[in-house]
C-alpha positions as protocol buffer text, in pm:
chain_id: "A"
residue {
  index: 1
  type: UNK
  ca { x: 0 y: 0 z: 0 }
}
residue {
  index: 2
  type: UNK
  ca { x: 332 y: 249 z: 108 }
}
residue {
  index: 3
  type: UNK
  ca { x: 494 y: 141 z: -246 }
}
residue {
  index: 4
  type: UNK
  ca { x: 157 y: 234 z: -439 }
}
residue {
  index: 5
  type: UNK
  ca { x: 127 y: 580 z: -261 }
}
residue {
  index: 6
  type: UNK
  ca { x: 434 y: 649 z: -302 }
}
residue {
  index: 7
  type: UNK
  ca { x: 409 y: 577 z: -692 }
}
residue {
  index: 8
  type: UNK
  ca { x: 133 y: 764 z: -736 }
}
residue {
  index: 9
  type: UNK
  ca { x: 285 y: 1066 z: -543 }
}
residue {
  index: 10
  type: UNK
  ca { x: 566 y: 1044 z: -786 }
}
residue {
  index: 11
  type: UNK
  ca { x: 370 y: 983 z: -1068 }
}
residue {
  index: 12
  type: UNK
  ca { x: 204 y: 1310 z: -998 }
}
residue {
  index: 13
  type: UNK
  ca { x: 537 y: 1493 z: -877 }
}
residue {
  index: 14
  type: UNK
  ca { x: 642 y: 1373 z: -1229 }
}
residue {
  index: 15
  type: UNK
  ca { x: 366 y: 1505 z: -1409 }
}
residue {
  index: 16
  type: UNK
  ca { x: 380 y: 1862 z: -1251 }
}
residue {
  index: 17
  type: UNK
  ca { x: 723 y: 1897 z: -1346 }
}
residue {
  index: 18
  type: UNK
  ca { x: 665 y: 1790 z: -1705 }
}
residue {
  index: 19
  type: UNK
  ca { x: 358 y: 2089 z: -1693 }
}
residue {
  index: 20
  type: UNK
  ca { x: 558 y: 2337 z: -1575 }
}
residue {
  index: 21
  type: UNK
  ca { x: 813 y: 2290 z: -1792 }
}
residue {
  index: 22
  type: UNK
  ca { x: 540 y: 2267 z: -2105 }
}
residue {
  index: 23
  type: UNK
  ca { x: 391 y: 2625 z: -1994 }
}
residue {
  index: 24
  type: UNK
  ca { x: 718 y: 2772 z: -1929 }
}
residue {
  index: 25
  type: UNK
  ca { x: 846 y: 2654 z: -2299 }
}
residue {
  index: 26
  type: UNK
  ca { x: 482 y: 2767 z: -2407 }
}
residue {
  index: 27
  type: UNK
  ca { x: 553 y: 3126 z: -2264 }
}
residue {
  index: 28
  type: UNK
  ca { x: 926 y: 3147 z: -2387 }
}
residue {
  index: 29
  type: UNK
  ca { x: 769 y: 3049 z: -2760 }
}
residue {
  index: 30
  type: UNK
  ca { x: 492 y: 3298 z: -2691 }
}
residue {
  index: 31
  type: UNK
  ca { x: 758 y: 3572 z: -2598 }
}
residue {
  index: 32
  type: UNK
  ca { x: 936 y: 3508 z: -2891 }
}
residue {
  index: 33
  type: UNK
  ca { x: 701 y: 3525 z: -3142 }
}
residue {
  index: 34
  type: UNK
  ca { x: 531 y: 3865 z: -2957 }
}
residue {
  index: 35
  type: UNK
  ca { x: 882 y: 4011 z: -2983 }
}
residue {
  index: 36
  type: UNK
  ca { x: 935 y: 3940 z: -3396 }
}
residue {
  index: 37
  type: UNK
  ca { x: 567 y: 4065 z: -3434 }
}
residue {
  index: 38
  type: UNK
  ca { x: 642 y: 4429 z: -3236 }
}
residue {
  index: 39
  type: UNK
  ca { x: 935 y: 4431 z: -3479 }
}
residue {
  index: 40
  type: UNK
  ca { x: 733 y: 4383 z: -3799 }
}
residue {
  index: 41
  type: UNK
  ca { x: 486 y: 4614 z: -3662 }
}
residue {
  index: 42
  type: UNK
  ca { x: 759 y: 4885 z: -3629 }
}
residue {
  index: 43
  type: UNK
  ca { x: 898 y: 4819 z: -3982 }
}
residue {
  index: 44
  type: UNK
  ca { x: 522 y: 4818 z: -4115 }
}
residue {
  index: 45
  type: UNK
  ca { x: 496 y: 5172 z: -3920 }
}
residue {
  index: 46
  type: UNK
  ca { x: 820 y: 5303 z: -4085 }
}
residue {
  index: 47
  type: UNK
  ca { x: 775 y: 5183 z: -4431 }
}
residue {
  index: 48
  type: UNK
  ca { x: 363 y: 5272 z: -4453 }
}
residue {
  index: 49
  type: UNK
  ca { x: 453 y: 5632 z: -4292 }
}
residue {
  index: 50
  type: UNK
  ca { x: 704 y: 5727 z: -4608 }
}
residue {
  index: 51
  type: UNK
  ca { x: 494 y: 5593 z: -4882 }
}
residue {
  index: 52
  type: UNK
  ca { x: 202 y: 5787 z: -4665 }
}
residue {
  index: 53
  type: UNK
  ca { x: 432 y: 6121 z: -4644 }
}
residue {
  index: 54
  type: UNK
  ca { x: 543 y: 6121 z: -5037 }
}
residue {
  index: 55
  type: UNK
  ca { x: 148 y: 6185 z: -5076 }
}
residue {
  index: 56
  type: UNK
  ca { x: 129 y: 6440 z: -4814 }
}
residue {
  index: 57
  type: UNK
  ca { x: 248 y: 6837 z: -4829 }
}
residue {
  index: 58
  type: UNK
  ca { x: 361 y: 6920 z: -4472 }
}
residue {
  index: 59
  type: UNK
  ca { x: 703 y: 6989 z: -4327 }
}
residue {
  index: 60
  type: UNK
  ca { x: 877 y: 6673 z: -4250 }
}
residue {
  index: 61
  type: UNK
  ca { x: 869 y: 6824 z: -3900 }
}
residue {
  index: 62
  type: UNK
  ca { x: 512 y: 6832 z: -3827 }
}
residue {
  index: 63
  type: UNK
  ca { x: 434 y: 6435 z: -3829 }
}
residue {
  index: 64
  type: UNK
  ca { x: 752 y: 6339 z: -3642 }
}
residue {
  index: 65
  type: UNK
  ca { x: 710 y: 6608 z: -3366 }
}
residue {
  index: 66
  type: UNK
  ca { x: 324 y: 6440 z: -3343 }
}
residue {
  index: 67
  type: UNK
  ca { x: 513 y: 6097 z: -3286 }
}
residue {
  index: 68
  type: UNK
  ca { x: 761 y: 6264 z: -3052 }
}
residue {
  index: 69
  type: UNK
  ca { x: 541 y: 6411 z: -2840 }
}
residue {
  index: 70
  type: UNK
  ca { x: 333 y: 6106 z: -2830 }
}
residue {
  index: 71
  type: UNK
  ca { x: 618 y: 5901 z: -2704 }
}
residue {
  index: 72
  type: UNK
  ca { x: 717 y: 6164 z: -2494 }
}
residue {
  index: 73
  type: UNK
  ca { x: 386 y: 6198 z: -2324 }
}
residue {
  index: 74
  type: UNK
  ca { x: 379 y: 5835 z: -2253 }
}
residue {
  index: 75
  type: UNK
  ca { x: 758 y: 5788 z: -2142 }
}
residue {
  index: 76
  type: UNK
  ca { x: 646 y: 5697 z: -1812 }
}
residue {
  index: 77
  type: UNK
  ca { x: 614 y: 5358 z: -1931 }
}
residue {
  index: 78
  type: UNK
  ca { x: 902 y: 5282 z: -2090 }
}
residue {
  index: 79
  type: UNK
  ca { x: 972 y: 4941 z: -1827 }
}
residue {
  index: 80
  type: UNK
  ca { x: 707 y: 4813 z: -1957 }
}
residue {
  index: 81
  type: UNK
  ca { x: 923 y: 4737 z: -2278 }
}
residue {
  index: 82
  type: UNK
  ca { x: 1183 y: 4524 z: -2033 }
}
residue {
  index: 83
  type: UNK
  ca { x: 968 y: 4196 z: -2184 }
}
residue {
  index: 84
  type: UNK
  ca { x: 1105 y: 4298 z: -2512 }
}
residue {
  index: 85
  type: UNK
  ca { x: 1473 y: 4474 z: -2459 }
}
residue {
  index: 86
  type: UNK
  ca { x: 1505 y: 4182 z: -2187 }
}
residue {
  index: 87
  type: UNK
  ca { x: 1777 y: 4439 z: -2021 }
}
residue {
  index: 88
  type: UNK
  ca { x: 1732 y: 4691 z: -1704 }
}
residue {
  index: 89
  type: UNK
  ca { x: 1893 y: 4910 z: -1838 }
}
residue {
  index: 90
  type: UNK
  ca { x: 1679 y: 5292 z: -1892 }
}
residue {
  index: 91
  type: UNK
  ca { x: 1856 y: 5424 z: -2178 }
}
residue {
  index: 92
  type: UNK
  ca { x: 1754 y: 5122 z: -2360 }
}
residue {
  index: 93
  type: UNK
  ca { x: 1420 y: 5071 z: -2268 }
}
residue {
  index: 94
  type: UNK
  ca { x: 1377 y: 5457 z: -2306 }
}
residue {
  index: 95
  type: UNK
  ca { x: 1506 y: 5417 z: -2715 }
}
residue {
  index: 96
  type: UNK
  ca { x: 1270 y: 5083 z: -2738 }
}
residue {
  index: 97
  type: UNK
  ca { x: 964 y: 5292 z: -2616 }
}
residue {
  index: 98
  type: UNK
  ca { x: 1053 y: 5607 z: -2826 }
}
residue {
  index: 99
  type: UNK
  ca { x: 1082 y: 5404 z: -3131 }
}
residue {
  index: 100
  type: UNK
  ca { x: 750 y: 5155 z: -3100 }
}
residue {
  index: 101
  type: UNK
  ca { x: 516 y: 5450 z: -2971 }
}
residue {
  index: 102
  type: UNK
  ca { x: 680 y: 5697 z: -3176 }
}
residue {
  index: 103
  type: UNK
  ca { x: 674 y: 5525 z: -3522 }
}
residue {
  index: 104
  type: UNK
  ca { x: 341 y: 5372 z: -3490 }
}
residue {
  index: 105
  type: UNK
  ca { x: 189 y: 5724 z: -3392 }
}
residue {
  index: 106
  type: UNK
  ca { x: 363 y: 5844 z: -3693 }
}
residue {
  index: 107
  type: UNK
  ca { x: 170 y: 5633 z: -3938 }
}
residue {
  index: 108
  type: UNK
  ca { x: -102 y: 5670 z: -3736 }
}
residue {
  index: 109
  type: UNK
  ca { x: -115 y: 6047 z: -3776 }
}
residue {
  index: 110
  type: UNK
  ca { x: -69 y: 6041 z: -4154 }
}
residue {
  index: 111
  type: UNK
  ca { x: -313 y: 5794 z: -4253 }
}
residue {
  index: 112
  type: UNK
  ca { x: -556 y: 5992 z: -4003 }
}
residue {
  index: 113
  type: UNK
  ca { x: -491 y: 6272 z: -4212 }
}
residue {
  index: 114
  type: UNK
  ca { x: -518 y: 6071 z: -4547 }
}
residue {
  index: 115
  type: UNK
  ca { x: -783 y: 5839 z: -4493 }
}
residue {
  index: 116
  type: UNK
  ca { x: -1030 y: 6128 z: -4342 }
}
residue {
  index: 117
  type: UNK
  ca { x: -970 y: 6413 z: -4665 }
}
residue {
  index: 118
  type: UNK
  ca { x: -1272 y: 6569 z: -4724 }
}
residue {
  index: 119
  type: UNK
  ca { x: -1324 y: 6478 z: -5079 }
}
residue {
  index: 120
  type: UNK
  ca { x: -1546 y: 6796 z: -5140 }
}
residue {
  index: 121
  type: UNK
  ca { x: -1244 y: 6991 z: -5122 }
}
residue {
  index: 122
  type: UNK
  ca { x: -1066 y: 6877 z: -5413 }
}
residue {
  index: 123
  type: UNK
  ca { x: -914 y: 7160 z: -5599 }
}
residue {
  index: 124
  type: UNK
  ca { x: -617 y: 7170 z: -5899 }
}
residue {
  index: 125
  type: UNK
  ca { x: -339 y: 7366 z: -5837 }
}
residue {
  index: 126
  type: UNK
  ca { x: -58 y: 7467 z: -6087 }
}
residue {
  index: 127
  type: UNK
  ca { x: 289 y: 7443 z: -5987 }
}
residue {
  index: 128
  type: UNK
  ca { x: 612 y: 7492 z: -6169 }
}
residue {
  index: 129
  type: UNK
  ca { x: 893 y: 7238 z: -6270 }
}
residue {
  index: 130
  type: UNK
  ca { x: 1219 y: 7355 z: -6140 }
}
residue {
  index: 131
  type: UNK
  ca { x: 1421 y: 7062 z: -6199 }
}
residue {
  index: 132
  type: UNK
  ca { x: 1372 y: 6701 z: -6246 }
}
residue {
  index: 133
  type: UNK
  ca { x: 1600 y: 6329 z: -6179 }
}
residue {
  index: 134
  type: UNK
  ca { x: 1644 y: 6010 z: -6195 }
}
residue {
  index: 135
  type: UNK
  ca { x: 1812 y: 5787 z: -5893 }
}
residue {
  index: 136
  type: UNK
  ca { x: 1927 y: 5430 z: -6005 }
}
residue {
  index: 137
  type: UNK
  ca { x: 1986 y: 5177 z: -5706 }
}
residue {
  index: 138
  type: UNK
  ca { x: 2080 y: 4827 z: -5739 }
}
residue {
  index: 139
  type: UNK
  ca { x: 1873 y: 4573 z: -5669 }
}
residue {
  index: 140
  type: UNK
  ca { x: 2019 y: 4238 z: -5459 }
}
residue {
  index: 141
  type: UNK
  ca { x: 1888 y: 3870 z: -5439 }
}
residue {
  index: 142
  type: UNK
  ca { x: 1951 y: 3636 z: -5134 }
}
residue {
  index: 143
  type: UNK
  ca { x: 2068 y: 3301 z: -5306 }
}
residue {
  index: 144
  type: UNK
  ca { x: 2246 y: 3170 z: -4962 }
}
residue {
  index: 145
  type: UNK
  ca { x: 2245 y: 3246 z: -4558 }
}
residue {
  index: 146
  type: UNK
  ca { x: 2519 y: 3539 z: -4628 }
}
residue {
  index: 147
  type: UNK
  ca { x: 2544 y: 3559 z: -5013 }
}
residue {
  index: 148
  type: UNK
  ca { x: 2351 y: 3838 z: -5194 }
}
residue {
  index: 149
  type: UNK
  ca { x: 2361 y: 3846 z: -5600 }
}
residue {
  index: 150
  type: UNK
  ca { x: 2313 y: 4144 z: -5837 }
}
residue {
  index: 151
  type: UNK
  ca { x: 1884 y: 4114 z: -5960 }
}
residue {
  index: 152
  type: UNK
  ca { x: 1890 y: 4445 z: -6185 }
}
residue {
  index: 153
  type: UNK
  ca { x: 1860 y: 4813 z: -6132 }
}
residue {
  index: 154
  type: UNK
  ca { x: 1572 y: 4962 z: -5966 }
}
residue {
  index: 155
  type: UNK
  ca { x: 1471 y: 5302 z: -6101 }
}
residue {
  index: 156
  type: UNK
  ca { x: 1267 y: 5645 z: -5849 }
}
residue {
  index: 157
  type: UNK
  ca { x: 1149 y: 5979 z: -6030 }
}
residue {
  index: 158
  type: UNK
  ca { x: 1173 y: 6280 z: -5853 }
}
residue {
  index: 159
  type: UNK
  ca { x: 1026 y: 6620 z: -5963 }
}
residue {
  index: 160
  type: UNK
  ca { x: 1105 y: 6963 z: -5787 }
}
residue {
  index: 161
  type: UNK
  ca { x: 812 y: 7173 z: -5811 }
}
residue {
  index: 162
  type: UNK
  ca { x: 752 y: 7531 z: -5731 }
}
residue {
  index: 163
  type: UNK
  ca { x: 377 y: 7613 z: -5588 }
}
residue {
  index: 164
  type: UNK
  ca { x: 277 y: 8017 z: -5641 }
}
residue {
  index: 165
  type: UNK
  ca { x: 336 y: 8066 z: -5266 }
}
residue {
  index: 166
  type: UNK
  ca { x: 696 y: 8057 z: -5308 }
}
residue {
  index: 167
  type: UNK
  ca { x: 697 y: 7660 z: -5180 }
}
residue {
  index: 168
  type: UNK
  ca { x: 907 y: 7437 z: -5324 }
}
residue {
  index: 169
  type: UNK
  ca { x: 859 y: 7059 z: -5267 }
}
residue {
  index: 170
  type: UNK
  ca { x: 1039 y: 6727 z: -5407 }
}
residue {
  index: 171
  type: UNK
  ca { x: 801 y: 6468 z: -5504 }
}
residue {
  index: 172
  type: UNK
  ca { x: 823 y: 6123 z: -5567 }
}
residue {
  index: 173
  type: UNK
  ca { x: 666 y: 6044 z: -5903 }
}
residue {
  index: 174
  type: UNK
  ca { x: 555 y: 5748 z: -6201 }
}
residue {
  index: 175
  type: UNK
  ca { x: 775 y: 5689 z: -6469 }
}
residue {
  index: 176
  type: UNK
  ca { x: 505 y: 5779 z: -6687 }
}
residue {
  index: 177
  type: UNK
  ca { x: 484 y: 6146 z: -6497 }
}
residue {
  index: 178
  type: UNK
  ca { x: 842 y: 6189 z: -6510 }
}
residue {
  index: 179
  type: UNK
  ca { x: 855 y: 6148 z: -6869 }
}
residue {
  index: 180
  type: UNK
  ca { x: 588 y: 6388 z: -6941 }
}
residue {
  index: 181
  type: UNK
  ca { x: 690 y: 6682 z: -6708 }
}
residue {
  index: 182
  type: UNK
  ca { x: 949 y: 6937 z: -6812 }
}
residue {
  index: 183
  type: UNK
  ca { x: 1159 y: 7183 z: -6701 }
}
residue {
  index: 184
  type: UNK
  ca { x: 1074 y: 7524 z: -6695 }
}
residue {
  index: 185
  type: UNK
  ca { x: 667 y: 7388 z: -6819 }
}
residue {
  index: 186
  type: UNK
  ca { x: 371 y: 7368 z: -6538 }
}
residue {
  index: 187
  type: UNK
  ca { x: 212 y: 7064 z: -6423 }
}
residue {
  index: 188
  type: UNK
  ca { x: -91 y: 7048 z: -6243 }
}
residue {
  index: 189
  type: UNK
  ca { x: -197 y: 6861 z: -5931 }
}
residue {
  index: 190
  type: UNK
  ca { x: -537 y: 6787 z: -5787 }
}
residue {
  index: 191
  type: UNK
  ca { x: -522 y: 6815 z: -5358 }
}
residue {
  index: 192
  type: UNK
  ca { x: -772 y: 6771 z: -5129 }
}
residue {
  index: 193
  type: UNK
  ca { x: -786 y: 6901 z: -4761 }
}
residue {
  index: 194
  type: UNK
  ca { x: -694 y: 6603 z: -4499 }
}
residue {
  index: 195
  type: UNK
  ca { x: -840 y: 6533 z: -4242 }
}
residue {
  index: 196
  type: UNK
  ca { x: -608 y: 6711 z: -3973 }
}
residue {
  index: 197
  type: UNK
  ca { x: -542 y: 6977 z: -4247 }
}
residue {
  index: 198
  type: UNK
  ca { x: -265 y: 6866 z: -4380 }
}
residue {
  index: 199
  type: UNK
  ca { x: -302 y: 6898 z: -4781 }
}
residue {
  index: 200
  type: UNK
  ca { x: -254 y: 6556 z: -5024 }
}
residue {
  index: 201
  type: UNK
  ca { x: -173 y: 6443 z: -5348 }
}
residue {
  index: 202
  type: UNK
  ca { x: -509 y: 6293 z: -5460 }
}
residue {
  index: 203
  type: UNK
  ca { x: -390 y: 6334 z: -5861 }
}
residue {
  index: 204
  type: UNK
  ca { x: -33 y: 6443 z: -6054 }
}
residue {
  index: 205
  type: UNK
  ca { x: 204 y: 6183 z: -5975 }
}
């Protein structure tokens, strides 16, 4: 009768162990996979906030002091990020929060601004072409775990307009738009008013 309780005793001792150690592998996995997800989400943030900005006329300024202030305001909880930095240390955890809060709240604040345009206020304007070029970058292809291979040229339009204000702005443009502008010629653009005021591109390039 002893030897059976005992069995079953370790039986059970045996089993809790095995638990513990499933959960706490679970968690670890969990972890993991939460931290490569926050990192996507900031490279999402980062990449969907300049293809956002190219569309959007406002002083580079403007959108990063929003996400500035935004991680400022909520600094107070930069240990929070410890799960993620996995390090004490406050100048870290500081950078971490700055950077998560601060480039999601960038996007955040330019697709505000671009999603809600009032569509009613579409107007054409007609700026000037001051100058106009062509930036050729080399594209790469992984073919091993360190080895990267030549894949081509990749090709970005730029146009440097003048607006009658005096403005001038750089903007990112279509091959086919590029082709057609020229120097010294006007072009015109179609805005609309966003949604925190902040004109955009709606037509022109």
């Amino acid at each position: 009768m002893r030897n059976a309780v005992r069995e079953n005793l370790l039986c059970r001792f045996y089993f809790y162990i095995c638990r513990k150690i499933q959960i706490e592998a679970m968690g670890t996995l969990f972890i993991k996979i939460l931290r490569i997800f926050v990192v996507l989400v900031v490279l999402f943030s980062g990449a969907m906030g300049y293809v956002i900005s190219e569309k959007t006329l406002a002083a580079w300024w403007i959108p990063v002091g929003v996400a500035l202030a935004a991680g400022m305001l909520t600094l107070p909880l930069y240990r929070k990020w410890i799960w993620l930095t996995t390090m004490e240390n406050r100048i870290v955890n500081v950078l971490c929060h700055l950077v998560c809060v601060g480039s999601v709240c960038y996007v955040l604040f330019l697709a505000g601004n671009y999603l809600s345009a009032d569509a009613a206020s579409e107007h054409e304007v007609t700026v000037t072409v001051l100058d106009k070029r062509m930036e050729q970058h080399e594209k790469r292809r992984r073919v091993g775990k360190h080895r990267y291979v030549s894949d081509g040229m990749r090709y970005e339009y730029y146009l440097e307009v003048a607006f009658d204000n005096g403005k001038v702005e750089t903007l990112h443009v279509s091959r086919a738009v590029y082709r057609k502008a020229r120097k010294g010629k006007p072009k015109v653009l179609s805005l609309i008013r966003g949604g925190f005021g902040l004109p955009v591109i709606k037509k022109g390039i």
